[in-house]
Each structure stands twice: as C-alpha cells, then as structure tokens.
C-alpha positions, 0 to 999 in steps of 0.5 A: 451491548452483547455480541459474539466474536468469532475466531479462527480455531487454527490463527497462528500466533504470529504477534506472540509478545508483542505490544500493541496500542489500540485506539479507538475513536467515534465511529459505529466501526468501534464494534469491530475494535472488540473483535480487533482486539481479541484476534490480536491477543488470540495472535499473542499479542499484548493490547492496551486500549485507548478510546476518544470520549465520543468512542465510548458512545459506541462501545465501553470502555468497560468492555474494551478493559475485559477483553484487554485486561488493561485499564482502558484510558479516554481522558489525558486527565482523570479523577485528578491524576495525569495519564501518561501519554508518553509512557503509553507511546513509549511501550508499544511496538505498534499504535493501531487507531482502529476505526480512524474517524475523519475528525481524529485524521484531521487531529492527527495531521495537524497535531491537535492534541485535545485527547488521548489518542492523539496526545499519544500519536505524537508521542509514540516512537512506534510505527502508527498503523491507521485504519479509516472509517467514514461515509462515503462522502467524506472519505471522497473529500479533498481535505480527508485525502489531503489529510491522508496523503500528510499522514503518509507522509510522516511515515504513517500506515494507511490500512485500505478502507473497504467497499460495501453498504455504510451506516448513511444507507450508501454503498461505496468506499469508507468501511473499516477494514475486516479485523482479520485483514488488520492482524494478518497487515500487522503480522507481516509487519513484525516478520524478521525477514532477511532474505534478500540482504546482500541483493540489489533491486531495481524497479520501475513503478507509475506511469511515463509521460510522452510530450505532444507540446509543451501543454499536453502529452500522452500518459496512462492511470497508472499511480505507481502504487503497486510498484511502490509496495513491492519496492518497500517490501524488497528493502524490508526484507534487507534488499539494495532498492533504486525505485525508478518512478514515473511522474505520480504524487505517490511517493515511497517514505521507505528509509531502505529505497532510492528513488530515482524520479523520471518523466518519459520512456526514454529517461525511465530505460536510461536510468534502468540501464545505468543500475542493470549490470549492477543488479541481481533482480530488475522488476519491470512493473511501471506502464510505460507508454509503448507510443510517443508522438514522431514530433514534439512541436516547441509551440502548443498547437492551436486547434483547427477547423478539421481534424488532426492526425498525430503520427505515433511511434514506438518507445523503447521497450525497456524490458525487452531490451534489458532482457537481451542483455540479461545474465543467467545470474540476474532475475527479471520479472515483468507485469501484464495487465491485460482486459482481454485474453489474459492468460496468452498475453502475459505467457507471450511476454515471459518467452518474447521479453526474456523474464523469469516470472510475469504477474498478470492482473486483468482490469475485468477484475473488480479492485485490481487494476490502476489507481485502486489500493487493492489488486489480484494477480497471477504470476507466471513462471516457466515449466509451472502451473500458474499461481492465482491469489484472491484479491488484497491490498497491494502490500500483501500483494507485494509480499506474495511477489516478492516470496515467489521471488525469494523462493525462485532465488 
C-alpha cells in the first residue's frame, strides 16, 4: 500500500517529549493513523502502535513500526512470549485509539479484554482520548451512544466524529476526525497552563425548565455542552469552578468543577446569586427560559374541545440582574444565539445587561448551535473589533473563551 503524507512545514512542537500510545482498531479510517502518527512525531512526540488483528486488514503493521520506530504489538501473546500490556499502559502520557470502531467501544465499556488495545485500555493510568469511526447508522444507534455516554463517564475523551461521505456511499455522521484536529485537541491537553489559579469561576450551562402541570413544562434544545467545556477549560487551567447546570444527561467528570444541579430559572438565579459576591468571573452561557407559565395547575390539565391560552410571564433575568449588582473587580460574559440580526443583538446585550464580553453564535450557521458537539462563535468586547473563529469542536471553543478571558484580566 503506497500513500503520501502531508505536513505542515511550520507545526510547532507542541507534544515535544511526550508519549503517546496509538491504537488502532478495524476500520478503513486505519489509514489515517499513518498519517496520526507522523504528525504526533513531527509534534515531538514519542508514539508506540498498537493494532487489533482486524486492524492490520487495513494497514501493516510493518508500515506503522516504520513510521513509529517502535515494534508494533497486535496480539497479547505472540511467538510464545507475554507482550506487556501493563507496561505499555504504564508509559504513556496519553492513550490515543484512533479510529475507534463500534465493536472496540463496546469492548471497551464493558471491559472485554480480548485483545491488546483493550487489554492495555484497562491498564493505563493515563488519560484515554477515543476517536470514533463508524457509518452513519451505527454512530446513530442506541447502544453505540450508550456505549459512548459509559465512556464518558469513566472519564474517557470523545474526539467529535466528522460530517462528510462514509465508506457505506452515505453522507452524515461517523467519520474519523482530521488527524490535525487530533494533534491540536492533544496538545491543549499538555499545555501547563495556570493562569486562572487563585480565581473563582461561576457558570451557568444547559437549559431550564418551567412547569405547566406536573406533566409538561416549557424548555429549550440546549444540552449544556458548551457551558460544560468551558467550565473544564477554567478548572484546567487552575481556576475555582461551581458549574450551575440545567436539567441535561450531560455531566462534567472534571475533578476541578462543582456542580450545582438546578431545574427552573428561578432556582438557576438563587444559586448564581449565592456564589456572585464571592466570584471574580460569572460566565452566563445556560439558555434560560426568558417566559414561564403565570400559573402552575397542581392537576394535569385535560384537553378540551376548543382551544387553550397560557398566559406567560417573564422570568428573571439572571444576568441582567447580577449585572447591576456587578463590581469593577468582577467579569461577566454573556452568550448570544441569535437566528437573525446577529451581530446587534449580541451588541445590545454587552451595554443592556452590563457584560464585559459576549460570544455570539448564529444557528444560520451550519454546526454551531444546540445539541451538536461543534460550534463557531464571535466574541464581543467593548471599544474592539469583534473576533470571529471558524468552527471547532466545543472544547477548542472553550479554549478560545477562555484565552480571551485570561487576556482581558
């Protein structure tokens, strides 16, 4: 098999000295790990490979020793000596399994330890990055989300599948992410960064829920996602973090942030209200309900032969309120997602509710938005021009916040 790799003639070695384990599982994506694997060493990294049996059907595991300079282990056994998964777990900084099929999550969270790449998942001591690939259908199933959502919450990181044509002849969900996309996601991981150490963070993610009766209520799409990046992103880098969250599955597994789980608006500005004095930065990113029923019947109410009006009011408006009450020692930032008129609605919310930046997403913009794992934003800052970022997954998102927030203290 011949292919050519391309690489940047400018990376920046920012992996330099790191160990990276690559796994590699049975996947047409596996041609990309060739190309993974390089860019990681052109970062300075030091990669040993790792390959499922089904894997090298794809790609040697000749090819992956040369461009690696390791010997490339498929087999816990082999020639009638022990390969020690241990001790591979042991050494890496980082375990990258990359493509990730269906069949190896599966393995994975559930412990099936009937090959190497899993036998040293449950060994390693290391953060474990997982970058799926699969068709669209099977990415879509329940028992591949639910795989996913167990994997997350052992801690594992899910590397966001791409959207584009899949070997099946579809077009949607299931790709491998780009390999550059995985070197640039791993080397924020290793950045030492300590710049908000000593700063108390609070943040409001996921969406609120307002009773009608004690069936229904009036909510939103919003998962929480976007909020729960940044918060991580904050107690990375040293900071004192309460995550406010909205009724979502999401959760953050983040060892540095506090959550503090809330249901309506009126729960998610008593709890911001608590911590506000206290905090140097509140980051205002939850899509609160701005209306909630006038009345809540104690009865769920039946349906009728004519129609049915419910009269709405107005919730509090937490960041407004907060805002007043802002002093010149504190930072807020506010979120704007607009679908029309963008670019004067998020400047009306920087004056109107008192925030020292405003990132702006428009859902006219393909992968930002609710629910997705991607998004593209603009921030706003008084007396500047605004700063506008392509699209990327949420964390990078939340990196760029948050450096804008570092550089504005």
């Amino acid at each position: 098999m011949g292919f050519c790799i391309y690489e940047s003639t400018d990376m920046i070695q920012d992996l330099q000295g790191k160990k990276v384990l690559l796994a590699i599982t049975g996947s047409i994506a596996a041609y990309k790990s060739a190309i993974l694997c390089r860019l990681l060493i052109k970062s300075g990294a030091d990669v040993k490979v790792i390959m499922t049996p089904s894997a090298t059907k794809f790609i040697s595991a000749l090819t992956m020793a040369t461009l690696s300079k390791h010997d490339v282990h498929t087999e816990v056994v082999s020639n009638e000596s022990w390969n020690n998964h241990v001790e591979l777990g042991l050494w890496a900084d980082v375990m990258l399994v990359a493509p990730c099929t269906a069949t190896t999550l599966a393995k994975m969270a559930n412990g099936l330890a009937d090959n190497m790449v899993v036998a040293c998942y449950l060994s390693a001591k290391c953060p474990i990055w997982i970058a799926p690939a699969m068709d669209l259908d099977m990415w879509l199933h329940g028992s591949t989300k639910r795989n996913i959502e167990l994997l997350q919450s052992y801690g594992n990181h899910i590397v966001p599948v791409g959207h584009g044509e899949l070997a099946s002849g579809l077009v949607g969900d299931g790709r491998m992410a780009e390999p550059q996309d995985i070197v640039d996601s791993l080397s924020g991981l290793f950045e030492k960064k300590n710049d908000l150490a000593g700063r108390k963070v609070i943040i409001t993610a996921g969406p609120t829920q307002e009773d009608l009766d004690p069936v229904r209520y009036i909510s939103n799409r919003s998962s929480g996602k976007m909020g729960i990046a940044i918060a991580e992103e904050c107690a990375s880098r040293g900071a004192e973090v309460i995550l406010v969250l909205g009724p979502t599955s999401q959760r953050s597994h983040h060892y540095g942030v506090t959550t503090e789980h809330v249901r309506s608006a009126q729960e998610m500005y008593e709890a911001m209200n608590r911590h506000h004095n206290n905090s140097d930065v509140c980051i205002f990113s939850a899509a609160v309900a701005d209306y909630r029923p006038a009345s809540v019947s104690n009865k769920k109410i039946k349906k009728k032969d004519d129609d049915m009006a419910i009269e709405l009011e107005r919730t509090v408006d937490i960041a407004a309120t907060l805002g007043k009450s802002k002093s010149d020692n504190q930072v807020h930032i506010g979120f704007a997602l607009e679908t029309n008129d963008e670019m004067k609605h998020a400047k009306g919310k920087l004056t109107k509710k008192n925030f020292d930046m405003v990132v702006l997403n428009s859902l006219r913009d393909k992968g930002a938005g609710f629910q997705g794992d991607t998004n593209k934003v603009t921030i706003l800052k008084h007396n500047s021009e605004p700063i506008q970022y392509s699209l990327k997954s949420k964390r990078l998102v939340a990196v760029d916040i948050i450096d804008e927030l570092v550089g504005f203290l």
